[in-house]
C-alpha positions in Angstrom: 9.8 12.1 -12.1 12.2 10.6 -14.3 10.0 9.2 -16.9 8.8 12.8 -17.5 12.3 14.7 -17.8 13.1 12.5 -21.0 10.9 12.2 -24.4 9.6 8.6 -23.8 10.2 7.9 -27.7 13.6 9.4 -28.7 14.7 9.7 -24.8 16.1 12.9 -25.4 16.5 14.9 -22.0 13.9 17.7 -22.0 14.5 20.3 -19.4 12.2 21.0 -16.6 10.7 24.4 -17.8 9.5 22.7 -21.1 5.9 22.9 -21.5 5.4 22.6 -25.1 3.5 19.8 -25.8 6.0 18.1 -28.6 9.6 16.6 -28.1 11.5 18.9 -29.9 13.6 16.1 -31.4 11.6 13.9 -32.5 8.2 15.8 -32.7 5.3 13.0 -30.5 3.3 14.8 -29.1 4.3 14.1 -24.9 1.1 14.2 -23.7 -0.5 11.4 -25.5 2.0 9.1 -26.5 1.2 5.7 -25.0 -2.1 6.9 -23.1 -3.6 4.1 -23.5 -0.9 1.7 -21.8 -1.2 4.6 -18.9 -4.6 4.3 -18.8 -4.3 0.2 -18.6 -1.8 0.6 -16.1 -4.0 3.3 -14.0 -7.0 1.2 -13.9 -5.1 -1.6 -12.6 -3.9 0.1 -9.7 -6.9 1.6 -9.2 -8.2 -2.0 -9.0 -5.9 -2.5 -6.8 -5.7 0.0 -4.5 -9.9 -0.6 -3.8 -9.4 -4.2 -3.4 -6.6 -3.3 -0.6 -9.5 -0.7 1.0 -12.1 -3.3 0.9 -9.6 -5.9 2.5 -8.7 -3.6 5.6 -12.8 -2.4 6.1 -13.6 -6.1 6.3 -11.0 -6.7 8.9 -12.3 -3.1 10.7 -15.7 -4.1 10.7 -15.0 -7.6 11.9 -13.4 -5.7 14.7 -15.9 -3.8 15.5 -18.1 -7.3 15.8 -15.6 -8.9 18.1 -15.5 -5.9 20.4 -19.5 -5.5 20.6 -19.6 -9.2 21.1 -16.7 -9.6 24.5 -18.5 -6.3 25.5 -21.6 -7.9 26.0 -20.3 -11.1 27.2 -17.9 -9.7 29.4 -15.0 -11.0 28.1 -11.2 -9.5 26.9 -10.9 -8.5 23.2 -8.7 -11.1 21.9 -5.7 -9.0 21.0 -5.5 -7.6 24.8 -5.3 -11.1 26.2 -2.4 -12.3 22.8 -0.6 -9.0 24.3 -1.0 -10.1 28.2 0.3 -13.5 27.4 3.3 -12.5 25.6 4.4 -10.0 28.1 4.0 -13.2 30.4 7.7 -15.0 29.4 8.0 -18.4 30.3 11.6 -19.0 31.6 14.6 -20.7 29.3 16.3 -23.8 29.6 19.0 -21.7 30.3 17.2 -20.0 33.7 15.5 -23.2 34.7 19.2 -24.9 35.0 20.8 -22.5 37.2 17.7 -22.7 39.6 
């Protein structure tokens, strides 16, 4: 937001009504001064925004093949039994001295 209250050439402050398409002190046009290095910097979060969704539907669908596989064999998902055993708390030193 605050890149596009400024001309990004001159930096003068432009006001947030102005539409015009050229800084009116230092006439570049706003709209298409360093498209391309917004267009390189698009495309590479683009890139990495689908890499990131590929990531997360590999771990969903390896999920899903963990849960079809206990289900069948009979057996607790993985994560139910990491959250049993932590709610399990071994005693401390601390405890095991004062019994």
């Amino acid at each position: 937001m605050k890149e596009d209250k400024y001309c990004p050439k001159c930096g003068k402050k432009l006001s947030l009504f102005y539409l015009k398409p050229n800084c009116p002190g230092c006439g570049v046009d706003l709209l298409r001064y360093d498209a391309e290095g917004r267009l390189e910097r698009d495309a590479a979060q683009a890139a990495k925004e689908v890499e990131d969704l590929w990531r997360f539907l590999r771990k969903a669908d390896k999920a899903r093949v963990i849960e079809r596989y206990c289900a069948k064999k009979g057996k607790p998902l993985p994560w139910e039994a990491e959250t049993a055993s932590a709610d399990r708390t071994e005693p401390t030193k601390s405890q095991e001295e004062q019994t």
